[in-house]
N, C-alpha and C positions, 0 to 999 in steps of 0.2 A: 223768846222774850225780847222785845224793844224797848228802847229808851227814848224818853223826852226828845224830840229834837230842839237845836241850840239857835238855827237861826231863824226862827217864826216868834213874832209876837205874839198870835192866841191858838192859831192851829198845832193840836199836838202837845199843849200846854197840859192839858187832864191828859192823860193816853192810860187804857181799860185796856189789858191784856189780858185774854182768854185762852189758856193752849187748845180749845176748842168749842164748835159751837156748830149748831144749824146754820145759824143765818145771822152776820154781824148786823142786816140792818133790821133784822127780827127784834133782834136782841138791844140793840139801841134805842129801837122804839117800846119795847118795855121798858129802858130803864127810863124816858122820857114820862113815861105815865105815874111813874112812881119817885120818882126826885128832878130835881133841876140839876140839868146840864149844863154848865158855860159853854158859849159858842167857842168853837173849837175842839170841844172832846171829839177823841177820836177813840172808838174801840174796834181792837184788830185782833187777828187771832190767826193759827197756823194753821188750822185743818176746821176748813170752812166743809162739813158735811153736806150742806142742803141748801148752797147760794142759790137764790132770786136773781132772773133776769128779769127783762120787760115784758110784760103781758103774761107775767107768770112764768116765762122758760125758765128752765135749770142753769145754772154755771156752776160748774163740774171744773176742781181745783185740786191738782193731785198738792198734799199734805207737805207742809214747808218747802214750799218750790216758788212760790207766790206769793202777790201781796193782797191778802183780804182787809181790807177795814172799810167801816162805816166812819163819816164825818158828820159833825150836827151845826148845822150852821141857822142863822137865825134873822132872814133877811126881810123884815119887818117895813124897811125903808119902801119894798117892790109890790109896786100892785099886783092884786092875784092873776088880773090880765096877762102877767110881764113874766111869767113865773119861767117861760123860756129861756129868759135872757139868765137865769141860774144855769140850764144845761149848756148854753153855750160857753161858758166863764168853764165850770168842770171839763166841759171836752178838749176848750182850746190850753188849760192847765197841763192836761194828761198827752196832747198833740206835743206841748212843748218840751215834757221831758222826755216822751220816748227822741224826739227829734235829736236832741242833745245824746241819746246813748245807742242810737240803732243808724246808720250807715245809707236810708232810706229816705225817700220821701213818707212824711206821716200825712195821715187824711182822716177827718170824723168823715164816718156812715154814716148818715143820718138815721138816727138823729141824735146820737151820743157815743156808738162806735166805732175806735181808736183803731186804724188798721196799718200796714205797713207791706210790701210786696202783696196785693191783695188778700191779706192772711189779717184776721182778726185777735189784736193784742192784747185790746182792754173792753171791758163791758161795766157801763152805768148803771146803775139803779137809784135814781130819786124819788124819796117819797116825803110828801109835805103835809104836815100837820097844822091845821087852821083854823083859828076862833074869830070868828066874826066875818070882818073882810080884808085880817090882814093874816102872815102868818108867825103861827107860835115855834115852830122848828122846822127845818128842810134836813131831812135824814139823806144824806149821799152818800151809796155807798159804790165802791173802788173793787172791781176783780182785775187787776193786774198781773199779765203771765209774764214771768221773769225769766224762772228759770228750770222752769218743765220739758221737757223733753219728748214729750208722746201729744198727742190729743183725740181723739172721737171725730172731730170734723176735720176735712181736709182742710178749709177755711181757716180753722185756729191756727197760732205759730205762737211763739212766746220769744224775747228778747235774746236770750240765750242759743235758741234755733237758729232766728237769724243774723248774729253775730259772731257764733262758734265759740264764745266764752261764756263765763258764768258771773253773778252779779253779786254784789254783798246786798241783802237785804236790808238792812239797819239803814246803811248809807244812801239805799233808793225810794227807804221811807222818807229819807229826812229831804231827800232831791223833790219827790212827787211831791209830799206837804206845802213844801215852798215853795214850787209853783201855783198851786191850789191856791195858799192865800196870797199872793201877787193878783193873780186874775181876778179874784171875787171882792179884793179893793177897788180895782179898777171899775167892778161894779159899783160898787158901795159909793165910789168919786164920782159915778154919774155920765161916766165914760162910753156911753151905750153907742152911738153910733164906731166908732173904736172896736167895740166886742162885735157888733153884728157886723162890720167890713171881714172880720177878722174870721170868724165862723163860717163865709159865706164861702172867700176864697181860701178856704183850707177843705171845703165838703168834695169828698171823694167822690168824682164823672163831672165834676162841676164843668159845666159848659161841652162836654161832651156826647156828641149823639150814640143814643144806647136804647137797647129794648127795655120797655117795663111791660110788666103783666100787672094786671091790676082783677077782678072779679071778673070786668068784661071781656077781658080777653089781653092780646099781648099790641103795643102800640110803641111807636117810635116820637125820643122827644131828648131834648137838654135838660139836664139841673140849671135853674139859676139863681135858687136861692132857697129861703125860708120865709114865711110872711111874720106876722108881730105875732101870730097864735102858736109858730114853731110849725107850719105846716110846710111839708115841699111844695116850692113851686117848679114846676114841669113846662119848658115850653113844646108844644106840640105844631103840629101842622090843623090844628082845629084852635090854639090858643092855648093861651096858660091855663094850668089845669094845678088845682092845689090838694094835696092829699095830708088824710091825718096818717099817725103810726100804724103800720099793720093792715094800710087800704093798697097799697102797691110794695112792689119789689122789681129790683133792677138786676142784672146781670152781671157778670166782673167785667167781662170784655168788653169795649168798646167799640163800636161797629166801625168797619171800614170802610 
């Protein structure tokens, strides 16, 4: 069970506890079809059976070890163009509290993948709900490893792994929230060049020469950024090269 957090204006204000469920942002996006949300509800739950990654993956969440919730946020002000500039405010929110509780440099994967000693901490799921050409809710939901112990991939870790202690849940809801809505005012304020400095150099190989494989084969290149659609941009020895989600993959290591 979770409580209200006390120092957020609207984030966290509704909070929908479920001791279980498929899928928080399943579930939120039902309740969005069937009642109005205030921005800010947050519905969380302890034993996330059937979490949603990107493109469909699983995220696989051993049962009160973790933090599952969906947020609904409602950011009307953002062209549909812009809808990036939401994933980067979430990533660089989730960057900053693990930053403050983990011993590590923290880094977004791109393009929403919260990592720390090359080990994956946190996984985004945004989904955005739209009438006309603006939009009516942004569903983001939050798989945050705290304080698990095991994983499936060698790549996962969770806060707990690598820290060697354990974490009060309550209190790392109320930590995450608070960073969440700090960042997404900053959006709201119009602070966009601010979010996108900040996204650019926080992305994990940034500026590093590293192998990607892509369809065509494997090629050497830098991160050096993201363009306004949230695509990487890749410099190569043929030129900058721009990829959407799921058209390239990089390496951990960085070439010597």
């Amino acid at each position: 069970m979770y409580k209200i957090p006390a120092n957020t204006l609207f984030i966290g204000k509704k909070l929908v506890y479920v001791p279980e469920c498929h899928s928080t942002n399943s579930l939120t996006l039902e309740m969005t079809r069937k009642e109005y949300l205030p921005e800010g509800t947050v519905v969380i739950t302890t034993n996330q059976k059937r979490g949603r990654g990107q493109q469909g993956n699983a995220w696989i969440s051993e049962p009160g070890k973790n933090l599952t919730f969906s947020l609904v946020l409602k950011p009307t002000f953002l062209a549909i163009r812009d809808l990036f500039l939401l994933n980067m405010v979430v990533s660089l929110a989730i960057r900053d509290f693990l930053q403050d509780h983990v011993q590590l440099k923290v880094y977004v994967k791109w393009p929403n993948d919260i990592i720390a000693d090359d080990h994956k901490l946190c996984g985004i799921l945004i989904e955005n709900q739209i009438q006309g050409d603006s939009f009516s809710n942004s569903v983001v939901g939050i798989g945050l490893n705290v304080n698990q112990s095991a994983f499936y991939s060698k790549h996962a870790s969770s806060m707990s792994m690598l820290t060697g202690r354990s974490f009060d849940l309550q209190k790392m809801f109320e930590r995450v929230v608070e960073k969440l809505e700090a960042w997404y005012l900053l959006l709201r304020k119009g602070l966009i060049t601010q979010i996108k400095d900040s996204y650019s150099s926080s992305l994990y190989g940034d500026k590093e020469l590293r192998n990607f494989r892509t369809a065509g084969g494997l090629f050497e290149g830098k991160i050096v950024g993201v363009d306004d659609a949230g695509k990487l941009i890749i410099n190569t020895k043929d030129g900058l090269r721009h990829f959407n989600f799921k058209e390239v993959q990089f390496d951990f290591e960085p070439l010597k």
